[in-house]
C-alpha positions in Angstrom: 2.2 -55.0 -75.5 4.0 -54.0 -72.2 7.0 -56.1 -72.7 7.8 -54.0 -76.1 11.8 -52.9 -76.0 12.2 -49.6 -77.5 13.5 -46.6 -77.8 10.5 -43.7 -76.8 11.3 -40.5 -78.5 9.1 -38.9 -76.1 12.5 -37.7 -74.6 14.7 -37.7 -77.1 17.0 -40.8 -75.7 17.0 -39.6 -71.9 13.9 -41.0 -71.0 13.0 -44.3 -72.6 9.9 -45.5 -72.4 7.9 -48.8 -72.8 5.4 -48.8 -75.5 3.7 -50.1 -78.3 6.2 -49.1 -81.1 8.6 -51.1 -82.8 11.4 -53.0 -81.0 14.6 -51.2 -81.5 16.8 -53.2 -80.5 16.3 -55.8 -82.9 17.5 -58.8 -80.7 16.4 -61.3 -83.2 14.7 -61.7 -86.8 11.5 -61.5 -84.9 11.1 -57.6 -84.7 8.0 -58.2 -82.3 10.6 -59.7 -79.7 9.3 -59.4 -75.9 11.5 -59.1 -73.1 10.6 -62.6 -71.9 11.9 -63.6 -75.3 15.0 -61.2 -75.0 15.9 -63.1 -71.4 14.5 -66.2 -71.7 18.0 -68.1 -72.1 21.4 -67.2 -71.6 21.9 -67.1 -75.2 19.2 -64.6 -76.0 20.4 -62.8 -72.7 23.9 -62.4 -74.1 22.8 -61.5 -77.7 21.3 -58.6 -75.9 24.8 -57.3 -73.9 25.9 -57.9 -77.4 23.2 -55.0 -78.9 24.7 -53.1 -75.9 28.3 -52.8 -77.3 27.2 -50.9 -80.7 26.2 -48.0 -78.9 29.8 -47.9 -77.8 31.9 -45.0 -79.8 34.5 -45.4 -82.3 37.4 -42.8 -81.4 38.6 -42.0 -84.9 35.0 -41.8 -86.1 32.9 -39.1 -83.1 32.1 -37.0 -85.8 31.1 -38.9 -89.2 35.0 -40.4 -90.1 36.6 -37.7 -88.2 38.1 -37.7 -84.5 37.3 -35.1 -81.6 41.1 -34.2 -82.0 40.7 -33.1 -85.3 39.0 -30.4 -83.0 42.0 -29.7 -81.3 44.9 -27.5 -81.6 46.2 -31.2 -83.2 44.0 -31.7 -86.0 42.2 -30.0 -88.9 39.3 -31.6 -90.4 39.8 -31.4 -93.9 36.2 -31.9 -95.3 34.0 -33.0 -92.7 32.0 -29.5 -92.7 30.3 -30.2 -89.3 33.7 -30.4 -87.5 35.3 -27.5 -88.9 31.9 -25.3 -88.5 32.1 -26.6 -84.7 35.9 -25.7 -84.4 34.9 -22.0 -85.6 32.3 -21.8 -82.8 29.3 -22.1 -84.6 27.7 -24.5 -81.9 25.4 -23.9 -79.3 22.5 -26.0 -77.4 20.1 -25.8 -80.4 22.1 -27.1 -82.7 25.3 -29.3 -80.9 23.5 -32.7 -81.9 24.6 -32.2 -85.7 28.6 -32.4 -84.3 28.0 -34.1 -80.8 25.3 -36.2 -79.9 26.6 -38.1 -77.0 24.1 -37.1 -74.3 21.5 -39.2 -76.3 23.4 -42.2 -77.5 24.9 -42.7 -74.1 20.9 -42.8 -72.3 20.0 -45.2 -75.4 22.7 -47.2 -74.0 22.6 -46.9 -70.7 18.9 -47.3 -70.6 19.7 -51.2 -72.3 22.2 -51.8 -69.5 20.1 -50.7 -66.9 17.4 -53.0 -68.8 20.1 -56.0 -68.4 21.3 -55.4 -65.0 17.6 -56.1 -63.8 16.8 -59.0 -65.5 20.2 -60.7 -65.5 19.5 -62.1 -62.0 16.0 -63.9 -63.2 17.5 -65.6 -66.3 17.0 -69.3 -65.7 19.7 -71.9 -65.8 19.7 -74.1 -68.5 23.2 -75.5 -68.5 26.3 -75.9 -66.5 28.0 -73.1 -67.6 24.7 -70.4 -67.3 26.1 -69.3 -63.8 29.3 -68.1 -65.0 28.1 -66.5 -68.1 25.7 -64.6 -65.9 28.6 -63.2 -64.0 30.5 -62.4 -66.7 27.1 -60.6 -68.4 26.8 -58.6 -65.3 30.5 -57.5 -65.1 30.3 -56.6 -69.0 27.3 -54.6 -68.7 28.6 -52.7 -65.5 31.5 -51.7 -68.0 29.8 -50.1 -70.2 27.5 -47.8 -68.3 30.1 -46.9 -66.5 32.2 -46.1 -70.0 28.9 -44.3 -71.4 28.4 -42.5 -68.4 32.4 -41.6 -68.2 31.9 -40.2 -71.9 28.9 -38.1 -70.8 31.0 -37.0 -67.5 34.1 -35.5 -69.9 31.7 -34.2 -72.7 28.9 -32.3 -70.5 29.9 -32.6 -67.0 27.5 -33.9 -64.2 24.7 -35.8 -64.9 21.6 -36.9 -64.0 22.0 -40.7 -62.1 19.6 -43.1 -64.0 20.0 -46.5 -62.3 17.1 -48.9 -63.5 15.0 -48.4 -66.4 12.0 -45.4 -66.6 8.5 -46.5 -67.4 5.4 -43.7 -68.2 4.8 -43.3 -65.1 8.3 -41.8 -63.9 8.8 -38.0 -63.3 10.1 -36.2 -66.5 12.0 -33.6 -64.7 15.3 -34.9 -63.6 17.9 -33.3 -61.7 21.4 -33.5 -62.3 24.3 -35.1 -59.4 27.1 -33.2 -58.3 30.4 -34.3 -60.1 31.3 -36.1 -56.8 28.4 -38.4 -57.0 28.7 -39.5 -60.8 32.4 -40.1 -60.2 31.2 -42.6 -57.2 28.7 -44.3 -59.4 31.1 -44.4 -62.2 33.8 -45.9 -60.4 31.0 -48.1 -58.0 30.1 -49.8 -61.4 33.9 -50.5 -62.1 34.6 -52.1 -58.6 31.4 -54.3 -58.8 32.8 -55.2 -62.3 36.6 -56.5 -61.7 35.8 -59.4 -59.8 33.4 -60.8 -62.3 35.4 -60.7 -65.0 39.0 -62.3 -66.3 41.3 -60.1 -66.2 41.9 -60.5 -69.6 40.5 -63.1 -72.3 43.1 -65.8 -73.8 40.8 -66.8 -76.6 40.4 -64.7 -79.7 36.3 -65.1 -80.0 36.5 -62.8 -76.6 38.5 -60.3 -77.9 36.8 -56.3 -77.1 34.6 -57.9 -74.6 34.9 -56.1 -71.1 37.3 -57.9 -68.9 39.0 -56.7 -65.8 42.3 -55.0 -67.3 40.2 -52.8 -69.0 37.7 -51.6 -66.1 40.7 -51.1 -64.2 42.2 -48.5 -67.2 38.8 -47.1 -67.2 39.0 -46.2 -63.6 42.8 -44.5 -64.0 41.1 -42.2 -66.6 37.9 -41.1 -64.4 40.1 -40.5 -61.4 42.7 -38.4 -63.5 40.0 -36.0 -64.8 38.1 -36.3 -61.6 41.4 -35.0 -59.5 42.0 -32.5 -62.9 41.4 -28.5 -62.0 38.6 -28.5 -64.3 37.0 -30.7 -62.0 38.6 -30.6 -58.8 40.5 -27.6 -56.2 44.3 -29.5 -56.0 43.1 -32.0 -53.5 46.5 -34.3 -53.6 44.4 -37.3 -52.4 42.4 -36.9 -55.6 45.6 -36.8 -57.7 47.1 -39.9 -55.7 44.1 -42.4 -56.2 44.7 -41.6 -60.0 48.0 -42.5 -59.2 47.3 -46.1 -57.4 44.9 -46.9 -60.2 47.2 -46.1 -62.8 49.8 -48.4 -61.3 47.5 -51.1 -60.5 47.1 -51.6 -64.1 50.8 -51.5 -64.7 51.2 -54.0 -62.0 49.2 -56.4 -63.6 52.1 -57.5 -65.5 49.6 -58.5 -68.6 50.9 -55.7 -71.3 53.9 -54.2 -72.3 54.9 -51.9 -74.5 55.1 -53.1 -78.2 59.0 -52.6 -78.9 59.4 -55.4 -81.6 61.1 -53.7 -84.5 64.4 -51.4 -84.2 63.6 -48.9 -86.1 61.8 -46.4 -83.6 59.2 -44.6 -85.9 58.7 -48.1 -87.5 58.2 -49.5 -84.4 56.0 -46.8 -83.4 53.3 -47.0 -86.2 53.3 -51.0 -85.8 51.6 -50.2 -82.7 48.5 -49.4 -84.6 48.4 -51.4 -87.0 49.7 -55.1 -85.8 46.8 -56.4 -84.4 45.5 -57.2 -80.6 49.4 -56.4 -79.8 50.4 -56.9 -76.2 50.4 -53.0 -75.0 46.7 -53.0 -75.9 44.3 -52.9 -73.0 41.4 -52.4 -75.1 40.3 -51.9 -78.6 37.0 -51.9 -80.9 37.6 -54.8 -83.4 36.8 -52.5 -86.9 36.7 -55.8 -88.9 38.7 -56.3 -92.3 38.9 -52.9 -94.3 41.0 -50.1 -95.7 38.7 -47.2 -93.9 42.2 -45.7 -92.3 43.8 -45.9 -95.8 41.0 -44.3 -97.3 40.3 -41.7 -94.7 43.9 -40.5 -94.1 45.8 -41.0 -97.6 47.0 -38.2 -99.2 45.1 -37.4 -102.6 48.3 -38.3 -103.9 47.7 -41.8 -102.6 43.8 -41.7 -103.9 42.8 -41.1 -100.0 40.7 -38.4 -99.0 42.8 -36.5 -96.5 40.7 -36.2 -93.5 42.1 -35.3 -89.7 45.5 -33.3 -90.8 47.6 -32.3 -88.2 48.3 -28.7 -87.8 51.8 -26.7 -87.2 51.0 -25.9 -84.0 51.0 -29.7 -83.5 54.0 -30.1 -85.4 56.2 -27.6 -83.6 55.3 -29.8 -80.8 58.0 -32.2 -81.3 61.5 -32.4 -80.2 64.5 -33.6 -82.0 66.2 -36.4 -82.1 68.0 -35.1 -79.5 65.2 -34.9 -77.3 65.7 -31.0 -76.9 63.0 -28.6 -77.9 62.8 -26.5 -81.4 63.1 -23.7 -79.2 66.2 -24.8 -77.5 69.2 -22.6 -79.6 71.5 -26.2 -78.8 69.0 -28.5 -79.9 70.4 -28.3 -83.6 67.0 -27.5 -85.4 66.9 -25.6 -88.7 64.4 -23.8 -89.6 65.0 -23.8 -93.6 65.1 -27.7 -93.2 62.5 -28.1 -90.4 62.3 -32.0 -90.6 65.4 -33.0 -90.5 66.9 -34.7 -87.5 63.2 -34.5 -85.4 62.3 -37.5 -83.1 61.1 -40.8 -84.5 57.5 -40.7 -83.7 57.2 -37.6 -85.8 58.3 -39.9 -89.0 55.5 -42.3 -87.9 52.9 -40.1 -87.1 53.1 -36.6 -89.8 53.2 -36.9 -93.6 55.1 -33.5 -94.9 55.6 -31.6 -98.0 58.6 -34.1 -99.5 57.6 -37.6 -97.4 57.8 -41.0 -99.5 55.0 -43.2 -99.0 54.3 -46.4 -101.3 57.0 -44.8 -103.6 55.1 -41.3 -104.2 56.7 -38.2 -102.8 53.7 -35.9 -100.8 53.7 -33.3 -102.9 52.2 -30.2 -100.9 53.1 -27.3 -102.7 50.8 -25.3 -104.9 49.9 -27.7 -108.2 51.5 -30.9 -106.3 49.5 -33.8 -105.7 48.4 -32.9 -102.5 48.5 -29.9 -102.4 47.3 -27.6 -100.0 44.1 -26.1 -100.2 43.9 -27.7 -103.9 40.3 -29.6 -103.2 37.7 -31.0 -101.1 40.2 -34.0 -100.2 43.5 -31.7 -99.9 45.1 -30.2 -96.4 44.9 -27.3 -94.9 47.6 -26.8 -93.1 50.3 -28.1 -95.1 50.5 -31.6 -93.1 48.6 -35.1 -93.6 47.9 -37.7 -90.4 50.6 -40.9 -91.0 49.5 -42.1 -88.0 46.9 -45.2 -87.9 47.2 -46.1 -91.7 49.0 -49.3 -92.9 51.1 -48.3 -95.8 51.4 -52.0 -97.2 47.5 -51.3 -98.2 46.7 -50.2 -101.7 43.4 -48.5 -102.1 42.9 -49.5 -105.8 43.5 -53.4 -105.6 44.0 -56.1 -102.8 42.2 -56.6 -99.3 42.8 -54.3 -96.6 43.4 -55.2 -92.8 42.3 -56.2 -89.7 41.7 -52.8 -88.0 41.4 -51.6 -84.9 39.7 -48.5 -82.8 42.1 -48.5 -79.2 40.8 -46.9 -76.7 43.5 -48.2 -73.5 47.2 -48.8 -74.2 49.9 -49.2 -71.8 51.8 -46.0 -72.5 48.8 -43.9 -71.4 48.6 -45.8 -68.1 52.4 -44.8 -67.4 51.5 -41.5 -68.5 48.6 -41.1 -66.4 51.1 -42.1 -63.2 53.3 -39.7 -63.9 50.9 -36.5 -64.3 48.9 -38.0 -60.9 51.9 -38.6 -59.2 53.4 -34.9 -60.0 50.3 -33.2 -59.1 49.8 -35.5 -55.4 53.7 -34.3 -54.6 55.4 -31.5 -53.9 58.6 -32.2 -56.2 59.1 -35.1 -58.3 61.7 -35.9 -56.9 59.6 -37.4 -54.2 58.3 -40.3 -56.1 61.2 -42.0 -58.8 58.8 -43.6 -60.5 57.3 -40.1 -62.3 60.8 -40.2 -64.1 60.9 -44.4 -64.5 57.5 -43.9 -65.9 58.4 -40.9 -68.3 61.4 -42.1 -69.4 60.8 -45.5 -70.5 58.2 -44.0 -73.2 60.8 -41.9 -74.2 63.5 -45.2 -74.3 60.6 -46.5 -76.2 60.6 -43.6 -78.8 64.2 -43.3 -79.4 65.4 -40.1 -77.2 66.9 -39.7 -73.8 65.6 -39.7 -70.4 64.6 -36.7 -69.0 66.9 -34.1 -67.4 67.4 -34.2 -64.2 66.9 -31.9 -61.1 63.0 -30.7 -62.7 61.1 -28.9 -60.4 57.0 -29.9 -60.2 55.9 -27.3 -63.5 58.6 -28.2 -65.1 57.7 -32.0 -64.9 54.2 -30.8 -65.5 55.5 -29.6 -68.4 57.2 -32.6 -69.2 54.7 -34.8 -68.9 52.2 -32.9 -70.8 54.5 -32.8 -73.9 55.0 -36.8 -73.7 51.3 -37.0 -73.7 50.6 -35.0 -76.5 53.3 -36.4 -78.7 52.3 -40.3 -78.0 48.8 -39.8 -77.4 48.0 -37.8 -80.3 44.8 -38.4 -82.2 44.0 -40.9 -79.5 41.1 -38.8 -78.2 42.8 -36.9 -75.6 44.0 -33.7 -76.6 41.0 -32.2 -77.0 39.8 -33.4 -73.5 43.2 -32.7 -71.9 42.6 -29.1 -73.5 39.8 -28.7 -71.4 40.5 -30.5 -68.1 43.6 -28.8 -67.4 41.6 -25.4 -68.1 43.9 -24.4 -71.0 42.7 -21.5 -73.6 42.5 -23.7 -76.5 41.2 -21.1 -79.0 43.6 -19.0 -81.3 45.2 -19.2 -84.5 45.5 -23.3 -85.8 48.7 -22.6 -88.2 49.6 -24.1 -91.9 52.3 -24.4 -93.7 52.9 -23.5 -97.4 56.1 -25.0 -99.6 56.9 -23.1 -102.3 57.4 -25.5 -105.5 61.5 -26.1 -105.0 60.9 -26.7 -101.1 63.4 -24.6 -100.7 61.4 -21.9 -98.7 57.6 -21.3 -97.0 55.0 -18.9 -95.4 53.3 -19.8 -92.4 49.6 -18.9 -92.4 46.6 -19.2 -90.5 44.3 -22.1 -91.4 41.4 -20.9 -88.9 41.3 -18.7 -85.9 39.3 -20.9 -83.5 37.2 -18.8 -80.5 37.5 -19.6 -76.9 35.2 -18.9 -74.1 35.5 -20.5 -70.6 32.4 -22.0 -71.3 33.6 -24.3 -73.8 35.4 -26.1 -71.5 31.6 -28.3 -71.3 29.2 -28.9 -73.9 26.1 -27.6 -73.6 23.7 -29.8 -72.9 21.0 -30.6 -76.3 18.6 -27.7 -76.0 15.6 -30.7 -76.5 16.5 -32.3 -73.4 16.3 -29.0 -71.7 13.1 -28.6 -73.1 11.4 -31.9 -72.0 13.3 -32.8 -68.4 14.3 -29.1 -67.0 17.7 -30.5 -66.8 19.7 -27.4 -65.7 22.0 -26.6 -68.8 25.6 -25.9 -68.4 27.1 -22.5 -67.2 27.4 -19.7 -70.0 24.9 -21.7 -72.6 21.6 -20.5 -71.2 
């Protein structure tokens, strides 16, 4: 009974042990599957990476249907209790599994890669074509540790290194690896990955499966929070190999950035919603649904109004013009605050007044989506646009082929131009930090930036363009907390009065902030069983 696969509970994920109890990772009909079974062809090999893949997370979906940016000063969750309970503080090591429980999911995962990477070598060869599928097994697999290790790394911070799988007789104790190490094994698994893999994957039956392009993206993220100060002193060697991965994704010449329609906020929703489009490094396939219709419609649509942005987030955005609210020449009126903003704001907010599907968002007091008016209605005055198809009825018809990205194009541009910035003294050093800025800007409709910015205020810059096209991509709330900002503080609303003609701004939630929030603490159980040293401040 040896060969058993499961998952132990003795340490609650971390440790997984081999045992007598029922396989988990249900590999065939046959629940009493062995591991000679599991590897005993190519085919049963590969059905096994395939088990490894739904551990992989959903970005829209880390907490129940809601995103970690709903977490953010960008988001709101409307109903999911355990998000907004987490955004008021009210999580510490005993209880942080019930909002975030990616310490455990990742060592389930990571304990089946580490599972595949040793028996890969042994599978026999039964046909031509075994060799090659082995390869491209091992490069998958090395992917996705390294992506569950990456989502422990931003979550938690340093971890302990678990390389091959743990049996009963291992030590329980483990010790975590300084943040230089992880980042080596992270990016060590990444390396040994892109030559066994395509760079990309022409046919469709392939699509979401690791391939090059997408270890590649992978490693431009680890290096920018690696060189980040949450992470790092300003070690401009750190900031530049962010840079040169970055770029070395760009320079693959395989994706560009979806620019098919004319009109710019049209053009920038269709990013989300025309499928496997050719700025997409990588996405989850969600399969044939409504789920973003029905999670981010406004009641007055029949949806349930999860994820609303916030008027903090809001303020956010420039107009047309590409100046800031702020700016006294950059036209904006406050008693008609969306008129004349810039197109992605049209594509990503709905507002008190928006038409969608013929319905005007009514958020007023008594409208039909009004704020605070139920369990489905916004609480700060705003609903999320961004994601949904609006061709998609919720009462009759099919839905569409959706999609969970996770790497685009635009971030890796982005992610050049912050490294870049940060390895130089000016940004006038290195034209491609404006190249790179500006033709996401081109993209959305406005003008280049000004000229003649010093290095904050292309930080600045920068930061901006990657909260505005980013957003709800899963990286505010992570950027919040590499760059060492203090996130907490009032998360505003907005409340029309019937007429639209005037409102009140108000305070949705007053979110706390302690520097030790920048990490999660670490699950109180693991603590318990492996004396893995908890994070600073949640002792």
């Amino acid at each position: 009974m040896k060969n058993k696969i499961f998952i132990g509970t003795l340490l609650i994920g971390l440790l997984s042990i081999v045992s007598c109890k029922k396989d988990f990772l249900d590999l065939a009909p046959n629940e009493n599957i062995t591991e000679e079974q599991a590897f005993s062809t190519m085919i049963q090999t590969e059905n096994f990476v395939n088990n490894i893949y739904s551990v992989l997370p959903t970005a829209q979906a880390r907490i129940n249907s809601t995103p970690y940016d709903s977490m953010s000063d960008e988001g709101f969750a409307t109903y999911t209790a355990s998000a907004i309970t987490f955004s008021g503080g009210g999580y510490g090591p005993s209880n942080i599994t019930t909002y975030i429980n990616v310490w455990r999911n990742s060592y389930v995962g990571i304990r089946k890669a580490n599972i595949a990477l040793l028996k890969l070598p042994d599978v026999p060869v039964l046909n031509p074509e075994d060799e090659e599928t082995r390869k491209r097994l091992r490069g998958e697999v090395l992917f996705m540790r390294a992506f569950l290790y990456f989502d422990i790394l931003k979550i938690y911070g340093r971890f302990p290194i678990i390389d091959k799988p743990r049996s009963v007789n291992d030590d329980v104790v483990l010790t975590r690896n300084s943040y230089e190490e992880c980042v080596a094994f992270i990016l060590k698994d990444l390396n040994d990955a892109i030559p066994l893999l395509p760079t990309t994957y022409a046919a469709t039956n392939l699509l979401g499966r690791a391939n090059g392009a997408m270890c590649m993206a992978l490693k431009s993220r680890l290096l920018l929070y690696a060189a980040s100060p949450l992470n790092s002193a300003d070690v401009a060697a750190k900031w530049q190999a962010a840079a040169v991965a970055s770029k070395e994704v760009i320079d693959l010449n395989q994706f560009t950035l979806y620019n098919a329609l004319a009109n710019k906020a049209d053009n920038y929703k269709a990013i989300f919603n025309v499928f496997a489009n050719n700025e997409i490094i990588w996405f989850r396939n969600q399969g044939n649904n409504k789920n973003y219709e029905q999670y981010y419609y406004p009641p007055g649509l029949s949806g349930w109004g999860n994820t609303t942005p916030t008027q903090n987030f809001v303020d956010e955005y420039q107009m047309a013009n590409g100046l800031d609210i702020t700016n006294p020449a950059s036209g904006y009126d406050p008693t008609r605050p969306y008129i004349g903003r810039e197109p992605r704001f049209y594509a990503t907010v709905w507002y008190n007044g928006s038409i969608s599907r013929g319905v005007n968002i009514q958020t007023y007091p008594g409208g039909n989506s009004a704020i605070n008016g139920g369990t489905n209605n916004t609480k700060t005055g705003y609903y999320l646009r961004k994601f949904v198809d609006e061709n998609v009825s919720l009462s009759t018809g099919s839905g569409r082929q959706a999609m969970s990205i996770w790497f685009r194009l635009a971030e890796m541009y982005i992610n050049y131009a912050e490294a870049s910035n940060e390895a130089n003294t000016s940004p006038s050093a290195d034209p491609l930090i404006y190249t790179y800025v500006n033709v996401i800007r081109t993209r959305a409709g406005l003008p280049n930036l000004a000229t003649g910015l010093n290095k904050e205020q292309m930080r600045l810059a920068i930061r901006h363009e990657r909260r505005v096209e980013l957003s709800f991509e899963e990286h505010r709330f992570f950027d919040d907390r590499r760059w060492k900002l203090r996130f907490g503080g009032d998360i505003k609303a907005i409340n029309w009065n019937a007429a639209g003609t005037s409102y009140t701004i108000s305070v949705a939630q007053n979110r706390p902030f302690e520097e030790k929030m920048w990490y999660m603490p670490i699950p109180q159980s693991e603590v318990d069983v492996t004396k893995v040293a908890q994070n600073p401040g949640w002792q």
